[in-house]
N, C-alpha and C positions, 0 to 999 in steps of 0.2 A: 327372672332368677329361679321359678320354678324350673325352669330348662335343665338347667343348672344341675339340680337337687335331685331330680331324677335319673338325670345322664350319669351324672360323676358319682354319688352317693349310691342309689343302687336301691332307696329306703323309700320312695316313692310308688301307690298303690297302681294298680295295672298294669296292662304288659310292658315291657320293657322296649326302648327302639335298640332296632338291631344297629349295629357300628357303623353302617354306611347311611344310615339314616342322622344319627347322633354326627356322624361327619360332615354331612351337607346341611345340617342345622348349623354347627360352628362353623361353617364357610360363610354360609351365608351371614350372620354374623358377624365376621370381618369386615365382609363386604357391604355389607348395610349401616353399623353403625357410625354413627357419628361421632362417640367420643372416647377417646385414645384410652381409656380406662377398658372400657367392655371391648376395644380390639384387644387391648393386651392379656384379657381375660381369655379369649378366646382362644386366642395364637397360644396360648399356655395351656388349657386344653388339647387342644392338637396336637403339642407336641407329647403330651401324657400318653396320645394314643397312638402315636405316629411310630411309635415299636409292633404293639398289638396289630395295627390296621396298616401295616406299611402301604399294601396294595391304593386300600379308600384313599388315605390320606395324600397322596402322592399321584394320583387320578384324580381326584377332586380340587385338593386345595392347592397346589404348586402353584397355580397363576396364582391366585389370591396371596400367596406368602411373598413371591416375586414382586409383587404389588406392593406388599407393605414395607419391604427392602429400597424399594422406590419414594417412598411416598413417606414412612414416616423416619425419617434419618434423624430429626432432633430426637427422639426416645431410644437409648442402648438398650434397655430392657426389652421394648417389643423387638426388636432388631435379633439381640440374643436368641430370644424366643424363637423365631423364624428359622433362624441361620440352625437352631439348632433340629430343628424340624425336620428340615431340608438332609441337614447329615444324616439323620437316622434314615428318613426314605431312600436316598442315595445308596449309603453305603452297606459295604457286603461286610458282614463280623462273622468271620470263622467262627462257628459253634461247637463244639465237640459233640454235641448229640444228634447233631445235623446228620440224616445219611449224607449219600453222593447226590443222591437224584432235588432234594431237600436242599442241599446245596447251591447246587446246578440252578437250580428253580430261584433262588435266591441272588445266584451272579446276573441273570437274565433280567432278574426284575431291575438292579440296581444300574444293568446297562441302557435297559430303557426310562428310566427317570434321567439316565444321563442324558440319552440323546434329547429327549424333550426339554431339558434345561437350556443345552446350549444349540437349538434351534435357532435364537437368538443370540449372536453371538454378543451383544450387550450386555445379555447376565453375566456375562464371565466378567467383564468390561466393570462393572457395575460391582462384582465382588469381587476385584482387585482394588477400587475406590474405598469400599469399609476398610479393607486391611490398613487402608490410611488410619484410622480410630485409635487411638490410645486403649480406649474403653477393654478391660480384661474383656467382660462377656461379648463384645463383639468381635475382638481380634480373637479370639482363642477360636470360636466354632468358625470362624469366618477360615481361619488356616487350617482348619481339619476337612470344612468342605472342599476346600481346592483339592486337597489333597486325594479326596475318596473321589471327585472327578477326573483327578490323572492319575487315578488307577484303573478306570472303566474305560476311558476313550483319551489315553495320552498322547497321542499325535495331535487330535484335535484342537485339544486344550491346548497347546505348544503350541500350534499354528495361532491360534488367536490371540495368546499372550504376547509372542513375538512381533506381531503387527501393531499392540497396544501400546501408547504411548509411555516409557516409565515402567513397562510393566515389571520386566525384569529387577529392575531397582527398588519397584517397593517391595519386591518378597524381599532382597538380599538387607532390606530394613530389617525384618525379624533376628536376624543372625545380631541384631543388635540391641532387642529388649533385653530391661537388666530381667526380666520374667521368666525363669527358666523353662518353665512350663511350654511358654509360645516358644521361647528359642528352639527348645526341643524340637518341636513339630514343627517349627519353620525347617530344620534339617530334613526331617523325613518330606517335607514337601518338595523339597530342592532335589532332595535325592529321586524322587518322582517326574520333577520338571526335566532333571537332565538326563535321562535315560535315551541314549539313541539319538542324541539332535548336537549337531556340533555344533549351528549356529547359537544356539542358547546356552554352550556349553560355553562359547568362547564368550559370551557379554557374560556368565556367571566369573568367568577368570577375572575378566577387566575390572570387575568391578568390588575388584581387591579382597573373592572370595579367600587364595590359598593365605593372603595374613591373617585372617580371622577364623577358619577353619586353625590354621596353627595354633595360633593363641587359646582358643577353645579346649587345642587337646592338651597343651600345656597345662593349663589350668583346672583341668581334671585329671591331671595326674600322669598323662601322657600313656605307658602301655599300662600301669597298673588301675585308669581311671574303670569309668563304667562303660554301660550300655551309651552313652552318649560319645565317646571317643570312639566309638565302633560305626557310627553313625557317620560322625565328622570321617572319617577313614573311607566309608563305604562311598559317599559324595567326591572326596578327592579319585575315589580307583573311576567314578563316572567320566569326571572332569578331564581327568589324563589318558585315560586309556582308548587308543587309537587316535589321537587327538594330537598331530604333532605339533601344532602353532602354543595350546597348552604346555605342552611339556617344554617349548623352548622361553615360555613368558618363567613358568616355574622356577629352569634352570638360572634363568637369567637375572630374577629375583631373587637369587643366593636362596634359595629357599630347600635346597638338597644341602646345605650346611646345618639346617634346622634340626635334620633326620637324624643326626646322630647320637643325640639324646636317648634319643626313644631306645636305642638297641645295647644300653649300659646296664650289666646286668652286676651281680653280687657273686660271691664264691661262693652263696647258698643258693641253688635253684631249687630247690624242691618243695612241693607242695605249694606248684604254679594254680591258680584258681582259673574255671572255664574260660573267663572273661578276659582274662591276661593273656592266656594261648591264644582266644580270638582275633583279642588286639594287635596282639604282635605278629601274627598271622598274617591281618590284613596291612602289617606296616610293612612286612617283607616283599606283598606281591608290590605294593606303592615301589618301591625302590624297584623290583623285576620291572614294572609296567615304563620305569623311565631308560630302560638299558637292551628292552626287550629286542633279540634278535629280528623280529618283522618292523622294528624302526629303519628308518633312515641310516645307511652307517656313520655321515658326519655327525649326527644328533647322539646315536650311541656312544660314540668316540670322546664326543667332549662332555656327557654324563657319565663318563668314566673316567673320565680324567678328573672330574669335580669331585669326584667321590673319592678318590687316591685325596688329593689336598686336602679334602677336609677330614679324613680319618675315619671317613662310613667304612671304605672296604676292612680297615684294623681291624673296626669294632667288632663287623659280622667273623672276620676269623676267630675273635677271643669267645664269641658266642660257639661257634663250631669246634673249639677246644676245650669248653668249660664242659662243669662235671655235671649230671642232674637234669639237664635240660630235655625236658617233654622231648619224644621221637618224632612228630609230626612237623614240631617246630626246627630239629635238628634238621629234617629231611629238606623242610623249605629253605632253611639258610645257607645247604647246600646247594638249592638250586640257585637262590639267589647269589650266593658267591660266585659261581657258575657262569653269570650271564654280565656278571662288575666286571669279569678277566678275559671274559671272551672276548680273543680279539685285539686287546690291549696290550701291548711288548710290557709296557711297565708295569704292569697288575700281574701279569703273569709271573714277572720276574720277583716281584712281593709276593707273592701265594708263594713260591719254590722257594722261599728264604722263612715262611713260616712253621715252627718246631711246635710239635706238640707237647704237656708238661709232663713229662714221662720220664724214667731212669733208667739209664742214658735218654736225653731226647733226640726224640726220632723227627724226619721231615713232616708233614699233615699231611702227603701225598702217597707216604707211605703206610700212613694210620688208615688211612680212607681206601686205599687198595685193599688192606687188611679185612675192613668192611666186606668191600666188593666181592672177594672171591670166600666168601664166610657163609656156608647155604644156612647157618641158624640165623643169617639176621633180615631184618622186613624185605621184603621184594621193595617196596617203593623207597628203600633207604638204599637200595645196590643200582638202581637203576639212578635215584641224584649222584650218587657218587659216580657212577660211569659217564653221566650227562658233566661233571665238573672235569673227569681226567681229559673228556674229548674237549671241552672249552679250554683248560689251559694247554692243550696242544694246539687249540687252531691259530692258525698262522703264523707259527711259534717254531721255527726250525733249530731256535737255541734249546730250547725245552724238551724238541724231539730227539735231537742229537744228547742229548742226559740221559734222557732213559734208556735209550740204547746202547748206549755207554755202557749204563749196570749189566746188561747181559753179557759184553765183549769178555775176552778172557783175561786182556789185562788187565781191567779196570775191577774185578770181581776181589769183595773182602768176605772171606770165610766167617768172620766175626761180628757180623749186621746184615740186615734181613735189605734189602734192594725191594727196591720197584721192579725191575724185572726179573728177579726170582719172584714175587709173587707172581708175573703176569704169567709165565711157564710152570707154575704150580698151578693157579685156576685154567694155563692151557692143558695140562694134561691130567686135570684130577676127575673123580668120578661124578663130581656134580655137572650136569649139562650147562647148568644154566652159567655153572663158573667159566665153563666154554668157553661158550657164545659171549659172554665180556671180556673175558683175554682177551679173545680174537679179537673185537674188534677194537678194544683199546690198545691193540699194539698196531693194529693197520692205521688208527690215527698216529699212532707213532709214525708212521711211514704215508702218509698224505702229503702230496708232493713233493717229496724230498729225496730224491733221487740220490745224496748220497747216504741217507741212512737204509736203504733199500739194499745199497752193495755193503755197507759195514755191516749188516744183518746177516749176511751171508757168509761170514767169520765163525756166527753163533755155534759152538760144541754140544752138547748133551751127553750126558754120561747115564744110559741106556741100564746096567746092568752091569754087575762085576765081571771082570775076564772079559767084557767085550768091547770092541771099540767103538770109539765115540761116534754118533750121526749128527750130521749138520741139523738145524732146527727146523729149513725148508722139508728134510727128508722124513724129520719125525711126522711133521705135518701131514705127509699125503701116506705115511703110514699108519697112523691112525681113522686118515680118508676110506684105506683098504679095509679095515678091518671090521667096516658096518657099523658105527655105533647108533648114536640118537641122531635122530634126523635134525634137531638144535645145537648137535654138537658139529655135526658134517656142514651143517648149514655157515658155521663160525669160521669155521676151519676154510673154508671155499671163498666167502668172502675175506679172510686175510690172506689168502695167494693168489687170488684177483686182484687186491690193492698193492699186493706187495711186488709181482712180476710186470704191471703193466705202465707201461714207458719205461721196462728198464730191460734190455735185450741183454744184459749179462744174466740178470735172475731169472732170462726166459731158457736161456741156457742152460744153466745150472740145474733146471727144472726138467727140461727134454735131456741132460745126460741120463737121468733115472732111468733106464729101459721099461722100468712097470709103471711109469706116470702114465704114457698114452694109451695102451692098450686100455689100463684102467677107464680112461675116461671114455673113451671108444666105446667100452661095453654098458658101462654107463648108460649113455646116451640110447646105442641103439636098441634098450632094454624094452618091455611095455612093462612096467611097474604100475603100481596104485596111485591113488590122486593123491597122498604125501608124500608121496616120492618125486611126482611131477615135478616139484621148484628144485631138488637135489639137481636133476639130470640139466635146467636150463641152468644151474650153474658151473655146472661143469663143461656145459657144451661153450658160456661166457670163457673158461678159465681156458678150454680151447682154441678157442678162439680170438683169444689173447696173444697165446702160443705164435699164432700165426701173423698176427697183425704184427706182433713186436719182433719179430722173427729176425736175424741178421744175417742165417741163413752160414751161420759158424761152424753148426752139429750138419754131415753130412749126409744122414738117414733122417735128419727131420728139417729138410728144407723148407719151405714158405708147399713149394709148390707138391712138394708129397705126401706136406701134412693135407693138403687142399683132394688130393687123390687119394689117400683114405678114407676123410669122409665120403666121398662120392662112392667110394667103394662098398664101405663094412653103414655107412649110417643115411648116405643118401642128403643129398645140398637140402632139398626140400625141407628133409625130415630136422635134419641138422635146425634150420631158421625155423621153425615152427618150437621146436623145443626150446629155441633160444626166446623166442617170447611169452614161455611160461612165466617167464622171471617179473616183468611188467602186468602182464594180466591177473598176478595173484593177488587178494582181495586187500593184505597187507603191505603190498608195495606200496597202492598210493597214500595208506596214512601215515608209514614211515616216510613217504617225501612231503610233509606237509610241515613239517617242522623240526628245528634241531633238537630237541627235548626227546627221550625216549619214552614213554606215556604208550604204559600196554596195562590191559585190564589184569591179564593172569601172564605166568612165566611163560605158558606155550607156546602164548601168541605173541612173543618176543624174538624175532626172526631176523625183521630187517633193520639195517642203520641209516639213517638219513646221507651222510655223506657218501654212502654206499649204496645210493639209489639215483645220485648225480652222475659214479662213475656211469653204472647200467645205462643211463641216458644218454651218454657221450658216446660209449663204446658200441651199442647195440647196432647204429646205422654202417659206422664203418667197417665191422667185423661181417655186418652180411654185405656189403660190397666186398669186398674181401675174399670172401669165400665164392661170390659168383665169378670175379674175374678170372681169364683164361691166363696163362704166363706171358703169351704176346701183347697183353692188354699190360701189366707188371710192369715188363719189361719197359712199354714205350713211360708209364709212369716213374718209372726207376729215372729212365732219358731225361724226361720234362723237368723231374724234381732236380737233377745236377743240373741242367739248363739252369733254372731257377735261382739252384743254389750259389753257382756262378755268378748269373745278373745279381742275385743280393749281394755277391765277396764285392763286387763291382762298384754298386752303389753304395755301400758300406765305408769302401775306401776312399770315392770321393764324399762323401760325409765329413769321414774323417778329415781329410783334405781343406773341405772349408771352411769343417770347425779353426783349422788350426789355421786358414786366410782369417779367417773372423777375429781370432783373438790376436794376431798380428794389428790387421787391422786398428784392432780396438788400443792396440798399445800405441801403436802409433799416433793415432790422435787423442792420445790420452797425453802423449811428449809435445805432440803440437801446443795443447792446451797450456802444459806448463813453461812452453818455450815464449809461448805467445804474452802469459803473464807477466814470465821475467821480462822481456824487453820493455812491456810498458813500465813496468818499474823501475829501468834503465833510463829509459826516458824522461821519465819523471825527475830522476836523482841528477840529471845534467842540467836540464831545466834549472832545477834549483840552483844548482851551482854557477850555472850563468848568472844567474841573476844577482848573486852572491858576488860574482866579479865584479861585474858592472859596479854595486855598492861599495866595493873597495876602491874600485880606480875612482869615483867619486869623493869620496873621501880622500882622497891621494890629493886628487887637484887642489879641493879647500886648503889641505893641510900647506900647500906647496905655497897656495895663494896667503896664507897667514905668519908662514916665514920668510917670505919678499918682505913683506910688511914690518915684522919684526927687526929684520937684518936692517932696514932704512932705519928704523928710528933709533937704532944700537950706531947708527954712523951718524946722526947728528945732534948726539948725546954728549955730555961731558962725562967723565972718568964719576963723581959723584953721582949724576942721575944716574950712573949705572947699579952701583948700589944702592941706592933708594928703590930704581925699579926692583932688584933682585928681593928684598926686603920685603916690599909690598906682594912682591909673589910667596914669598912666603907665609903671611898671612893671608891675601888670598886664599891659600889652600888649608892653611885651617879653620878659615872661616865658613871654608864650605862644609867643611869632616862636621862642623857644629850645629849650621843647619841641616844637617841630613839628620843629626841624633835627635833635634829638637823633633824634627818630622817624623820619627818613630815614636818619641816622648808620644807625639801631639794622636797620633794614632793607637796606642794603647789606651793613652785617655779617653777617645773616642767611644772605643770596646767597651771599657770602666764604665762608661756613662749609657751604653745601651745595656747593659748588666744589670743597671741601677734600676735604668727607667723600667725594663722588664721585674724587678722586685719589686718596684713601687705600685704596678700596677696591679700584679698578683696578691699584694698588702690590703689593696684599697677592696678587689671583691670577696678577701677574705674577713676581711673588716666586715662590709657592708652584707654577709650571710651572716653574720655574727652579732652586727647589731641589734638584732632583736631580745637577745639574750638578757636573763635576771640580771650578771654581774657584770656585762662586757658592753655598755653601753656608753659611758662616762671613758672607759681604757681606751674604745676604740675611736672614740672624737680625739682625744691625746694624741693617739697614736699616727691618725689622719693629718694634724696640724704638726708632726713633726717630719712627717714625709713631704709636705709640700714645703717647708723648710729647707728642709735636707737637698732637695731637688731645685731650689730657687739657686739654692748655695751651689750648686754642682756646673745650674746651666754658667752661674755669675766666674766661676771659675773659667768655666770654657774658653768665653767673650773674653778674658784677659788672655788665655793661651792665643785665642787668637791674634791679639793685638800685637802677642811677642812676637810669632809667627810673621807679620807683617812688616816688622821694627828689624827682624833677621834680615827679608828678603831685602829690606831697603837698603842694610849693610853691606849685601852680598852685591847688590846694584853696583852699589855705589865702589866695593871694591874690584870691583870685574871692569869699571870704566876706569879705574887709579891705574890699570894693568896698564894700559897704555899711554897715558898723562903724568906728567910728573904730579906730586901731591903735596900743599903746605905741610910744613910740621904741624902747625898748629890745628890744619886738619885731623891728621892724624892722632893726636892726643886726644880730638874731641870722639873721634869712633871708638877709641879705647873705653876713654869714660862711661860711652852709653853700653858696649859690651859689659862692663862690670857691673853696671847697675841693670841691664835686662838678665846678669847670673844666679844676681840677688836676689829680685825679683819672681825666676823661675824656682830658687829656693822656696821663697816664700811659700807659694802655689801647690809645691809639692808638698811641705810639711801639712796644707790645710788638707789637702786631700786624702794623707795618709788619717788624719782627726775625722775625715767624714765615714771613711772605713771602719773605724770604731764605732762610728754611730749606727749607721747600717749592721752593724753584726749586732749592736744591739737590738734596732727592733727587729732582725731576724730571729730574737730570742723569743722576744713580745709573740711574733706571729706562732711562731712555736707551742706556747703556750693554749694560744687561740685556740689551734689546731686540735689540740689533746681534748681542751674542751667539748668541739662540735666532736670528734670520735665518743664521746661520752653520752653526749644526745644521740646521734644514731644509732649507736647499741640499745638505749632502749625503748626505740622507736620500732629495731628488727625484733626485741622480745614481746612487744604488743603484737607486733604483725605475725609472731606463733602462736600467740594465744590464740588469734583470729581465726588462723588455719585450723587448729585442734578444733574451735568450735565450731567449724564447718564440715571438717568429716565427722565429728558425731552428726551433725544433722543429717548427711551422708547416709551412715550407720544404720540412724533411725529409720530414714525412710525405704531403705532395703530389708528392716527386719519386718518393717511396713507387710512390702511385697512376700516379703515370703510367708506372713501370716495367710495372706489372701489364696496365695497357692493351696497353705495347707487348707482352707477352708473348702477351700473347693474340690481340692481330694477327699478329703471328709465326707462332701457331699455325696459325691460319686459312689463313694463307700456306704453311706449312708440309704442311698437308693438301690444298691446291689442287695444292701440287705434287707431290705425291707422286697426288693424282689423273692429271691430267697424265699420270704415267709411266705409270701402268698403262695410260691409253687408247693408248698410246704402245707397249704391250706389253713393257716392261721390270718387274721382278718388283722388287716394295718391301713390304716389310716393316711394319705401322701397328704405332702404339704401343703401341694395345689388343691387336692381335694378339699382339705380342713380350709384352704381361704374362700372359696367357691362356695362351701357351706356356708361362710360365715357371711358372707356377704348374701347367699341367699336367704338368710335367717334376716339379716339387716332387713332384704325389700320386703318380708313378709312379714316384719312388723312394723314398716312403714304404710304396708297395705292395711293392715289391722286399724291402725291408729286413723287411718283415714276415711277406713270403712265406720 
């Protein structure tokens, strides 16, 4: 323990060991002793110095600490000790006084303590096993070192944990300590783990990260929570993004109906806090990242349909209409709304149905143009807004056909501001930049829509008083002439490239101008400067538009003499060389890289993404075009009505047997039901045969039992004929008697299963009640008059029956008198026994009605019972809330438990910062480790004393 006293204390006479001496003394130390106190003495030295001596500590002792992670697992404290060792040598802590070089020097070192960690790929293997621990001090450092490892070499780590069994599953265990401390940094680890790896991306999905990532941000508050909802956010944009199998487990797990909470704001937004703009920042790209234009179109389509139903899209419109709201957030939820509609008939047709709160209210489509063509307002606010007018136009011919609408002359109201009066104000006003977004937000107006292309060609302008009106095409290539900004020429060229091509009436319209071509001719065959280069190859495009779409209507600018001007005045060669200025300029390819317009400054805002697809379609066949001779045309003119022919051809046998087909298909759609009716004809004769047959059966008996009759009516006397007559007529009431007795006998039957079912329901209402204070003596009573009651019931029956018996015998007996003549004397006696089985059945009935009173009475009794046992179960459920109450305090308790422990332990942290602090400060403090070190070294040296 002198070691001790010297090393750590500072107070001991002669020289002092230098740190790497003092570090291969505590290794060795580890490594030598035998018992678990002087390792964990040591290991806690180490780590006092493993900030100071990163380098030593981390060269020398790594095995040694790897060892004791192995070896001593029954002690958390030496364990802690280790693990927290390990982090310090490992990881890199941004310093602010750090140079670069200081820095640098610092990442290097912590990459190589990485690689030597997981040399072994068992250590990782091995620190994925502690994170099993409850133990705070070992879970806690154990998740910070993975973490400071999948910041140095994250591919690695992921390859190894992916191969380990479980591995996955026990970090997503952290997401579920009540310890907010670990949960925390279980997030940031996760966030680490899933960077760039989809296979780990999608076992994080499975394994029911998005409901408890939700729950977490609900829980803290959702967009108003902390640094922790930004955290949970930042993991889901891993988890989703690019990730399509995610995004369909997500959608699929109603889990885009969740989102819509988070975007519910107040009629007060103002004085939104950092952490709220962040959060909701990163909730907007969440919503972009599932609808984003580089997905899958069915995957978009039906993430946009999910959002319409559950009320996302409403919400982000009431956020983009409400008052207060932050400009960057405003900016984002334009883009976001932007990419919910793109695309979508129905979203689009709810975005053009939503009013801004204004007086009179206006469309939002009109407020957000308003933006657009506004040069006081943000670049990155005009450019979402023009990114939202081009999404709900895409593939949206209802929508395009509206806005075009506003410009026509009849549809124009003097008294409200239009969507296309704003786009013809930002087309012709002095700002460039308002240009270049007209233009191209009205050539999305006109993206494949070929008839709004010729109703655009209606369009008036009222130029100047006293003069008359020019078409809108004309204003266009007059402000072409007249030189402006190269971003305003650039706007203007791309919307009469969109606007005349595939439409040979607006190519027309275009070559009536007598100064369009010359114009563009000089253009072209100019040598201008390198900003001017991309003007001429769009003009040499809007050329050669000219000619491709050509009808060959205007007689001085056929196909084939526009083709012999260039060769003339510009030269075929020169002509296609300038035509692919247009693709080789340095902004073509990131305007074709996505639909989103994303430029750093105004300048460099030139090209349009859908206006970099035409360029690609047109540019091959425009220079075919231009090299072919008119006899090459010509035969292609031939081939194409060939063609066109063979297609009228097979178009109309198409048609032909579409319409055999659905013949067809009628036809044995009548077979079907011709075929059913018959069998059901068949059936219905069937029956009826057999229905004959039964009749003529009956015919014969009936025929054979009136022979019979008719004999014994002829050797009868005038008397026995009334006698027999007589007997037939009680015969037949005797029968009407036993049929009633035989419904009697059958009610009573019902009666008596009624009974036996209340008797039975009595006895186990009894027998739960038996145990009762007062119900014990009632319910024996109650028992001996049910089996009473029921004795008497069955005793009734057995006499019903006997009458039953005593009928049939009468009815016997008179069904054979049918035919035999009868004594009187017989006859008096059947009478007799009928009066007395009437009497009889009276009787029977009167007991039955007395047993019904009795039963209603103990249905009272049970009654009562019942009230009872409701009496006991009520409060038996108010013990069992007492129960509950006492277990969520204990609940309570042991959570305010945990968060004592947290706080102690930030304490600590604090506690150690400051006493850092003093020392750089140069005032002398004392560490905790130090003071036990002492004090045990004080201990051996007066153990040494006492012995000496």
């Amino acid at each position: 323990m002198n070691f001790f006293r010297g090393v750590i204390s500072g107070q001991a006479a002669g020289p002092q060991p230098s740190g790497a001496e003092t570090i291969q003394k505590l290794c060795d130390r580890v490594a030598s002793s035998t018992l678990l106190e002087d390792r964990r003495d040591a290991v806690r030295a180490l780590k006092s110095l493993s900030k100071k001596y990163r380098m030593e500590v981390g060269t020398q002792a790594m095995d040694h600490l790897i060892n004791i992670l192995q070896t001593d697992r029954s002690d958390s404290e030496i364990l802690g000790y280790a693990l927290d060792t390990l982090y310090n040598v490992i990881c890199n802590d941004e310093e602010e006084e750090q140079d670069e070089s200081a820095q640098k020097q610092a990442d290097d070192l912590g990459l190589q303590f990485t690689d030597t960690f997981i040399q072994d790929p068992e250590h990782v293997t091995l620190l994925l096993t502690l994170l099993e621990e409850f133990d705070f001090h070992v879970r806690w450092p154990g998740v910070k070192l993975l973490t400071a490892l999948l910041k140095n070499q994250g591919p690695q780590i992921q390859g190894i944990i992916l191969v380990s069994p479980m591995g996955v599953s026990r970090l997503m265990d952290l997401l579920a300590d009540s310890r907010e401390v670990i949960r925390n940094d279980g997030l940031l680890l996760l966030q680490q783990l899933t960077k760039s790896n989809a296979a780990i991306q999608k076992i994080v999905a499975f394994e029911n990260a998005f409901e408890r990532l939700l729950d977490i941000i609900t829980e803290e508050g959702s967009s108003d929570g902390g640094i922790v909802v930004e955290d949970c956010l930042l993991l889901l944009l891993n988890l989703l993004k690019n990730n399509s199998s995610n995004q369909n487990f997500f959608k699929e797990g109603s889990y885009i109906q969740r989102m819509k909470p988070w975007f519910e704001v107040g009629d007060d937004n103002s004085g939104w806090s950092a952490q709220k703009v962040t959060n909701l920042h990163l909730m907007l790209q969440l919503v972009r990242v599932m609808v984003s234009p580089v997905n899958s179109p069915g995957a978009t389509a039906s993430c946009q349909k999910s959002m319409f139903q559950c009320g996302l899209l409403q919400q982000l419109c009431t956020i983009l209409m409400a008052t207060g709201v932050p400009a960057d957030i405003l900016t984002e939820t334009i883009n976001t709304v932007s990419e919910v509609i793109r695309g979508s008939q129905v979203n689009q047709d709810y975005f053009a149905s939503v009013n801004a709160p204004s007086n009179p209210p206006r469309p939002a489509i009109v407020v957000l143009l308003m933006s657009m063509v506004n040069e006081r307002q943000p670049f990155v606010l005009r450019c979402a807004v023009l990114y939202c007018f081009q999404c709900f136009l895409y593939k949206n011919q209802k929508g395009q056909g509206e806005i075009v609408a506003t410009l026509l002359p009849s549809t124009i109201d003097a008294n409200s501001i239009s969507a296309g009066q704003l786009l013809c104000g930002g087309l012709f006003s002095a700002d460039s930049l308002s240009n270049w977004c007209a233009a191209v937000a009205l050539a999305h107006a006109l993206q494949d829509n070929l008839t709004q292309k010729e109703q655009l060609l209606r369009v008036q302008l009222a130029t100047s008083l006293g003069k008359p009106p020019v078409s809108l095409l004309q204003q266009c290539t007059n402000i072409l002439s007249q030189g402006s900004k190269v971003q305003t020429r650039v706007g203007l060229l791309m919307l009469l490239c969109t606007w005349i091509s595939n439409c040979p009436i607006a190519v027309t319209h275009f070559l009536h101008n007598q100064e369009n071509v010359p114009f563009l001719t000089a253009q072209i065959s100019e040598n201008l400067g390198e900003d001017e280069r991309l003007v001429q190859g769009l003009c040499a495009l809007l050329l050669g538009i000219c000619i491709y779409y050509n009808d060959n209507s205007l007689e001085n600018y056929t196909k084939e003499k526009l083709k012999q001007l260039i060769e003339k005045r510009i030269g075929k060669e020169n002509f296609v060389e300038k035509l692919g200025f247009i693709t080789k300029h340095e902004l073509y390819s990131r305007a074709a890289q996505k639909p989103q317009p994303v430029f750093p400054s105004p300048e460099q805002m030139l090209f349009d993404h859908e206006f970099t697809k035409l360029v690609k379609e047109l540019e091959g066949v425009i220079t075919k075009a231009v090299h072919k001779s008119s006899e090459e045309e010509k035969k292609e003119e031939e081939v194409k009505k060939t063609l066109e022919q063979h297609d009228n051809i097979v178009t109309q046998y198409k048609e032909l047997i579409r319409e055999q087909d659905a013949q067809l298909q009628e036809l044995k759609e009548q077979v079907a039901s011709m075929t059913s009716q018959n069998e059901q004809l068949q059936a219905t004769i069937t029956q009826q045969q057999s229905q004959i047959q039964q009749h003529k059966d009956q015919y014969n008996i009936l025929k054979l039992k009136l022979a019979k009759e008719n004999q014994g009516q002829s050797n009868s006397q005038g008397d026995g004929s009334q006698v027999n007559g007589l007997q037939t007529e009680e015969l037949t009431q005797l029968r009407e008697e036993v049929e009633e007795l035989r419904k009697q006998h059958s009610l009573l039957q019902t009666q008596l299963g009624d009974k036996d079912a209340l008797i039975s329901s009595l006895k186990s209402g009894a027998a739960q009640t038996a145990e009762g204070p007062a119900g014990g003596s009632d319910n024996t009573e109650l028992l001996q008059e049910l089996e009473a009651l029921r004795s008497q019931v069955q005793s009734q029956s057995t006499e019903i029956g006997q009458l039953k018996m005593e009928r049939q015998d009468l009815l016997r007996r008179a069904e054979v008198g049918s035919s035999d003549t009868l004594p009187s004397s017989d006859s008096s006696l059947d009478a007799a026994k009928m009066a007395e089985l009437e009497s009889r059945l009276g009787a029977q009935t009167s007991e039955m009605e007395r047993l019904k009173a009795e039963v209603k009475n103990l249905s009272e009794s049970r009654a009562e019972l019942e009230k009872h046992l409701d009496s006991t179960t009520s409060t038996v459920a108010i013990l069992q809330t007492e129960k509950e109450k006492l277990q969520t305090d204990v609940q309570e308790s042991k959570k305010e438990q945990d968060d004592l422990l947290m706080l102690l332990a930030d304490q600590d942290q604090k506690i150690t910062s400051l006493k850092k602090r003093l020392k750089e400060l140069g005032e002398t403090v004392e560490d905790e480790d130090d003071l036990d070190t002492r004090d045990q070294t004080d201990d051996d040296d007066e153990e040494d004393e006492d012995e000496d």
